[in-house]
MARTOR-39774 format. One record per residue (C-alpha): residue number from 1; x, y, z. Coordinates in nm, 3 decimals. Each point is the difference from the previous one (the first is absolute). Layout:
<rs>
<r nr="NUM" X="X" Y="Y" Z="Z"/>
...
</rs>
This chain:
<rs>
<r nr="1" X="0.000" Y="0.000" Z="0.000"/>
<r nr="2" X="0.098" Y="0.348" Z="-0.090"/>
<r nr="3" X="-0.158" Y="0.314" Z="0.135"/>
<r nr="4" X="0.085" Y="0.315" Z="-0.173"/>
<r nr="5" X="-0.115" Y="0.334" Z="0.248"/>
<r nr="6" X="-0.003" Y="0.330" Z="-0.059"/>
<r nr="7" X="-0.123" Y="0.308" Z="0.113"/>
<r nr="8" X="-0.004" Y="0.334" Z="0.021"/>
<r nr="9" X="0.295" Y="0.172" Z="0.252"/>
<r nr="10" X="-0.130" Y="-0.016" Z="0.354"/>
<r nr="11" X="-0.320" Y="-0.318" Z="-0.040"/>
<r nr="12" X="0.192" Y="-0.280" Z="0.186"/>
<r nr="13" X="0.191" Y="-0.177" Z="-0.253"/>
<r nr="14" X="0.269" Y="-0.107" Z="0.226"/>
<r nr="15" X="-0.250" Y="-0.059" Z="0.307"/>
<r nr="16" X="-0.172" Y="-0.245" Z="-0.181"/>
<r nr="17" X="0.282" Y="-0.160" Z="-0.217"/>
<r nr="18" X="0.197" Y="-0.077" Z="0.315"/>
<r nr="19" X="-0.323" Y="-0.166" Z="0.160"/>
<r nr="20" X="-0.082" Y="-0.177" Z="-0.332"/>
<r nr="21" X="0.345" Y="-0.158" Z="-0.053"/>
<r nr="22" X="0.001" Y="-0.122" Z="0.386"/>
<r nr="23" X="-0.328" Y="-0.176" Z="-0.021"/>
<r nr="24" X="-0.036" Y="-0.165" Z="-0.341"/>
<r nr="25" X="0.415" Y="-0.072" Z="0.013"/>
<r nr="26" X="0.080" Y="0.221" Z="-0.293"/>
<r nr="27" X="0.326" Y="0.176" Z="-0.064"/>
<r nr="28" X="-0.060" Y="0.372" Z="0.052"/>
<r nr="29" X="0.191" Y="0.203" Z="-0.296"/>
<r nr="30" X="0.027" Y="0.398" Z="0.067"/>
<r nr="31" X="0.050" Y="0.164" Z="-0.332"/>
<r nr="32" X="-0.051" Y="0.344" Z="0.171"/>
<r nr="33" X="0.241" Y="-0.085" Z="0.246"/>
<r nr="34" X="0.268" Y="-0.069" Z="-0.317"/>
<r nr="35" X="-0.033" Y="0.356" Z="-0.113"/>
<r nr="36" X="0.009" Y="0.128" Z="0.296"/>
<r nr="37" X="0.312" Y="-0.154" Z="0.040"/>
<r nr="38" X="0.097" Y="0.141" Z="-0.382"/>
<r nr="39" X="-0.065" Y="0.328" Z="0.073"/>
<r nr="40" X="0.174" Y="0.026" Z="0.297"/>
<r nr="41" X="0.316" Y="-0.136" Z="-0.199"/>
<r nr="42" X="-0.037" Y="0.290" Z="-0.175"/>
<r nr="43" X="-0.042" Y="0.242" Z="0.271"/>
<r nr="44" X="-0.379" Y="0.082" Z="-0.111"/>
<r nr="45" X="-0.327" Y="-0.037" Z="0.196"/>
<r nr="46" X="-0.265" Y="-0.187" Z="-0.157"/>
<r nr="47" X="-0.177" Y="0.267" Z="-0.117"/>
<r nr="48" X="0.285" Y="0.143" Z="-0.200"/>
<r nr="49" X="0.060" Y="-0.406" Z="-0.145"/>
<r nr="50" X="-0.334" Y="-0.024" Z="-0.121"/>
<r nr="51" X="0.020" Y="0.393" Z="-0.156"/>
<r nr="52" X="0.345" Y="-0.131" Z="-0.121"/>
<r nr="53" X="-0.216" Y="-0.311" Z="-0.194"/>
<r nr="54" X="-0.244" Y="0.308" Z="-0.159"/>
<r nr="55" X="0.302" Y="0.023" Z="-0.258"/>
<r nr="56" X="0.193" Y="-0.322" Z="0.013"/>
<r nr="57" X="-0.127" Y="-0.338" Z="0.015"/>
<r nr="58" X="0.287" Y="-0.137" Z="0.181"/>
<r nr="59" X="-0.153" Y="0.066" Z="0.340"/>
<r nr="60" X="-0.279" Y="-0.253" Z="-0.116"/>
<r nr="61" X="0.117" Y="-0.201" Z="-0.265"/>
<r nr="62" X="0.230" Y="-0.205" Z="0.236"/>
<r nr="63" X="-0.231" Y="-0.062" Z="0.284"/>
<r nr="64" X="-0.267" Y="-0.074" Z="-0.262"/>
<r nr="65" X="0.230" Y="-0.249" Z="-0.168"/>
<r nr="66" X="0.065" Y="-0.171" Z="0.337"/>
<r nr="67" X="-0.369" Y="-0.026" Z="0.086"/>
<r nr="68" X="-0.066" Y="-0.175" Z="-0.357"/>
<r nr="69" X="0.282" Y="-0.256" Z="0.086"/>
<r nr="70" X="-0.140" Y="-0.032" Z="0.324"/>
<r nr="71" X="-0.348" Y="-0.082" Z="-0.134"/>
<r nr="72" X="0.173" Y="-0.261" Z="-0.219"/>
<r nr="73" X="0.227" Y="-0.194" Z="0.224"/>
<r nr="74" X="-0.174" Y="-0.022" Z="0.323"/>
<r nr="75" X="-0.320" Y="-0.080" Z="0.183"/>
<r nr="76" X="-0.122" Y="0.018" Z="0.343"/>
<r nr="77" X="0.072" Y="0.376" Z="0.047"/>
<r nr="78" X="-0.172" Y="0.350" Z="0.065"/>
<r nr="79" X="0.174" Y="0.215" Z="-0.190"/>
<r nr="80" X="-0.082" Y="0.416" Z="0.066"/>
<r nr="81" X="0.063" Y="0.208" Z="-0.309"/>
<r nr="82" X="-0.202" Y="0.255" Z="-0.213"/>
<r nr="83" X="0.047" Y="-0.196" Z="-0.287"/>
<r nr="84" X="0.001" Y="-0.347" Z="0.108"/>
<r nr="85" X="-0.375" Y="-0.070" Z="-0.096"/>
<r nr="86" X="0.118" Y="0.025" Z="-0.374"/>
<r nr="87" X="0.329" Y="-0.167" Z="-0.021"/>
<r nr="88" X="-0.165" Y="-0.262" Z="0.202"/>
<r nr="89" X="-0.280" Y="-0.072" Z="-0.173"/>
<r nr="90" X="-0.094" Y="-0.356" Z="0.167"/>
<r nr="91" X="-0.020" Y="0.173" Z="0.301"/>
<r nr="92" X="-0.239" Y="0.088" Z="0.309"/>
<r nr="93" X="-0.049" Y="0.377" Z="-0.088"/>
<r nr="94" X="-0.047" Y="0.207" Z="0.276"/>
<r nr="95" X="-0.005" Y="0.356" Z="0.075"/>
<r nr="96" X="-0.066" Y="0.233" Z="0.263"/>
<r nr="97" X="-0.162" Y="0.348" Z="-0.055"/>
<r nr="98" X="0.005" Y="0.273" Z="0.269"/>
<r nr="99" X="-0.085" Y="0.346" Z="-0.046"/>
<r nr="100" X="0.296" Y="0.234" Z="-0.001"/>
<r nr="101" X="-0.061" Y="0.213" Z="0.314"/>
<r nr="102" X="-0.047" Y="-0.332" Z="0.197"/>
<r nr="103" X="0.332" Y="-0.175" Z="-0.155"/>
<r nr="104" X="0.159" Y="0.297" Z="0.103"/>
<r nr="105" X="-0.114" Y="-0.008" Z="0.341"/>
<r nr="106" X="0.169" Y="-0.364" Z="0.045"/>
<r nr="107" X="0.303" Y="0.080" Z="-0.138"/>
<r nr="108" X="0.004" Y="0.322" Z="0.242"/>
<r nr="109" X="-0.049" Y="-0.225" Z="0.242"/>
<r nr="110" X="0.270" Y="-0.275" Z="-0.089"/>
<r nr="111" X="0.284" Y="0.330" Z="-0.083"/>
<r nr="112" X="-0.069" Y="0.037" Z="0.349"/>
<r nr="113" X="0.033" Y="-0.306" Z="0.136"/>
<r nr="114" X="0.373" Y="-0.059" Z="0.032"/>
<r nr="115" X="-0.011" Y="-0.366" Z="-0.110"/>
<r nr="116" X="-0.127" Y="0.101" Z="-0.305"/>
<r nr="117" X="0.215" Y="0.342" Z="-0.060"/>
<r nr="118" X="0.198" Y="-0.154" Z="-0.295"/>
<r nr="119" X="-0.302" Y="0.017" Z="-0.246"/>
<r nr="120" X="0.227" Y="0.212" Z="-0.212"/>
<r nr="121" X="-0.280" Y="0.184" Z="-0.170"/>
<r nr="122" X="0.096" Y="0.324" Z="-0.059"/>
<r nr="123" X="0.140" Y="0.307" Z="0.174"/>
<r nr="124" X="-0.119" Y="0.319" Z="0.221"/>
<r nr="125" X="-0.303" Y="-0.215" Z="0.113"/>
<r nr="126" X="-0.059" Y="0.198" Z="0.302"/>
<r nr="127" X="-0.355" Y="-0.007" Z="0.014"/>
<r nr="128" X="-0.295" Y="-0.203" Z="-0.105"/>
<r nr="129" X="-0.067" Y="0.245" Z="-0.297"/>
<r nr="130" X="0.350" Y="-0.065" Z="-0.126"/>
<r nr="131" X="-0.069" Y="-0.378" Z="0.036"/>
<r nr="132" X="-0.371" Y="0.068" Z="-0.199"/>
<r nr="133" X="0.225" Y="0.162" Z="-0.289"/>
<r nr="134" X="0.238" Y="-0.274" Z="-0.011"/>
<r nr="135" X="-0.253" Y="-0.296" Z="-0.051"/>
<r nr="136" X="-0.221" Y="0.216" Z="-0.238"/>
<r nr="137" X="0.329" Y="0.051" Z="-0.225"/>
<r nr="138" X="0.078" Y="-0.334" Z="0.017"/>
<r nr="139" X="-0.347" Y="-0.114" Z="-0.074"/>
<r nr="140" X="0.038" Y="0.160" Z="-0.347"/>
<r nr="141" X="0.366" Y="-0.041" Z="-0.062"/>
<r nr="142" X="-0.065" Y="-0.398" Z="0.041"/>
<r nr="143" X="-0.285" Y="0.053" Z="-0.244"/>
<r nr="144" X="0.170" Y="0.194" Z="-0.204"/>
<r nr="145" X="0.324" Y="-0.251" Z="-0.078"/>
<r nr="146" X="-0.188" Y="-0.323" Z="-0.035"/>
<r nr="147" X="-0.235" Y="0.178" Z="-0.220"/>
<r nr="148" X="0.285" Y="0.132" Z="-0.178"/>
<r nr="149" X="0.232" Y="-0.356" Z="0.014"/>
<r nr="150" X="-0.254" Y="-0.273" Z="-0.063"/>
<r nr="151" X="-0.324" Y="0.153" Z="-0.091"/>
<r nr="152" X="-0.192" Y="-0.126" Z="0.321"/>
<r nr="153" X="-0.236" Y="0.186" Z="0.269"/>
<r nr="154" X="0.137" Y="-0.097" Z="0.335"/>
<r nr="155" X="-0.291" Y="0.091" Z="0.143"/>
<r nr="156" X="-0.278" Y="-0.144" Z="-0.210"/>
<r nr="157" X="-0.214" Y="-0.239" Z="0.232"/>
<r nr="158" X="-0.060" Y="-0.212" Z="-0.332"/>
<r nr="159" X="0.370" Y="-0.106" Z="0.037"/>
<r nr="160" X="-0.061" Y="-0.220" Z="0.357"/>
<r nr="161" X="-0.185" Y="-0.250" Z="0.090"/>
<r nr="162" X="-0.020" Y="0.197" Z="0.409"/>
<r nr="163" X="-0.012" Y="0.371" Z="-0.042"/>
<r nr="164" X="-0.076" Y="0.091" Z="0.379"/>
<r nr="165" X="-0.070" Y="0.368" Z="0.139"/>
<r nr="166" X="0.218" Y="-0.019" Z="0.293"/>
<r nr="167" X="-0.064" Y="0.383" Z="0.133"/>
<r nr="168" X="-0.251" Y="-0.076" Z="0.307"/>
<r nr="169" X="0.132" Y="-0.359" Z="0.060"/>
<r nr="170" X="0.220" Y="-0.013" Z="0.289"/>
<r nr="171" X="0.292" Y="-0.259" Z="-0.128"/>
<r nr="172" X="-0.174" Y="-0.295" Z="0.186"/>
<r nr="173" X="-0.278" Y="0.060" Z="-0.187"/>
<r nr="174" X="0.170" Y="0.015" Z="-0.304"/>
<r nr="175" X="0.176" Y="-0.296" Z="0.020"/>
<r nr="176" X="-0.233" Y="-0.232" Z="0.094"/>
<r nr="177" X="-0.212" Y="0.109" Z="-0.344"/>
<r nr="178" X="0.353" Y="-0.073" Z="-0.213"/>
<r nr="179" X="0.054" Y="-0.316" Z="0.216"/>
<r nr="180" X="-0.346" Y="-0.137" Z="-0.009"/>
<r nr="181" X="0.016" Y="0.073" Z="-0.421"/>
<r nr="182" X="0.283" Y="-0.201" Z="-0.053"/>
<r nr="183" X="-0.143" Y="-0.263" Z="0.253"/>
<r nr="184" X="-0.302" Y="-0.045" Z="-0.191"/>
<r nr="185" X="0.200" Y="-0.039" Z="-0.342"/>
</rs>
């Protein structure tokens, strides 16, 4: 079994991987958490990666490429990744849609929270309004480059076989709908 999930920025992805992975015995794969990782290489936040990938496909392309290979070579996963619903095809599509002023207001929360201050995602985010303007641009600048790289709607419902409103779940909530989908598969 392979579950693809995605999401918009802030609607429990990595919540409900994590949970997901522990009790069906999947591999978890963090594609987010890879450029992450690639940005800070480079000495960039995520935000300026992504605006980076506006012009050049190479902040994509590889991850992208990975994610395909992925789909192809292994099995019992749950792989997050923007893309991973259509480089996986055979997959369990999932995605999680939260409105931006409440994504925001988790990721306020989890810049906070010094367990989670290595979120990387983008600088002078002081306040909650800075953190609203962050997810907002990169709401449209992930639209933007897989609109622009392969053609495809990340955030077309008609691409999953789950598309879940996650914005007045708690994350309990949430995951028991996700869990008790693929249960029932």
């Amino acid at each position: 079994m392979i579950i693809s999930l995605s999401g918009k920025p802030g609607s429990g992805k990595s919540t409900v991987a994590k949970k997901i992975a522990q009790d069906f015995g999947l591999e978890r794969i963090y594609i987010g958490g890879l450029r992450r990782e690639a940005a800070r290489a480079r000495g960039m936040t995520l935000a300026e990666f992504n605006k980076l990938g506006e012009s050049s496909d190479e902040t994509d392309k590889i991850f992208d490429e990975e994610v395909g290979k992925i789909g192809a070579t292994r099995d019992k996963i749950v792989i997050e990744s923007r893309t991973a619903f259509h480089f996986i095809p055979h997959s369990v599509k999932i995605f999680l849609d939260v409105t931006p002023e409440e994504g925001a207001k988790r990721i306020w929360k989890a810049l906070r929270d010094k367990k989670q201050s290595n979120r990387n995602e983008g600088r002078d985010l002081s306040t909650y309004e800075d953190v609203l303007a962050s997810v907002r641009e990169r709401i449209d600048s992930d639209y933007l480059r897989y609109k622009k790289y392969y053609g495809i709607d990340i955030f077309n419902r008609d691409n999953y076989d789950l598309f879940l409103d996650t914005t007045n779940l708690t994350p309990e909530e949430e995951y028991q709908v996700v869990h008790g989908y693929i249960k029932n598969m």
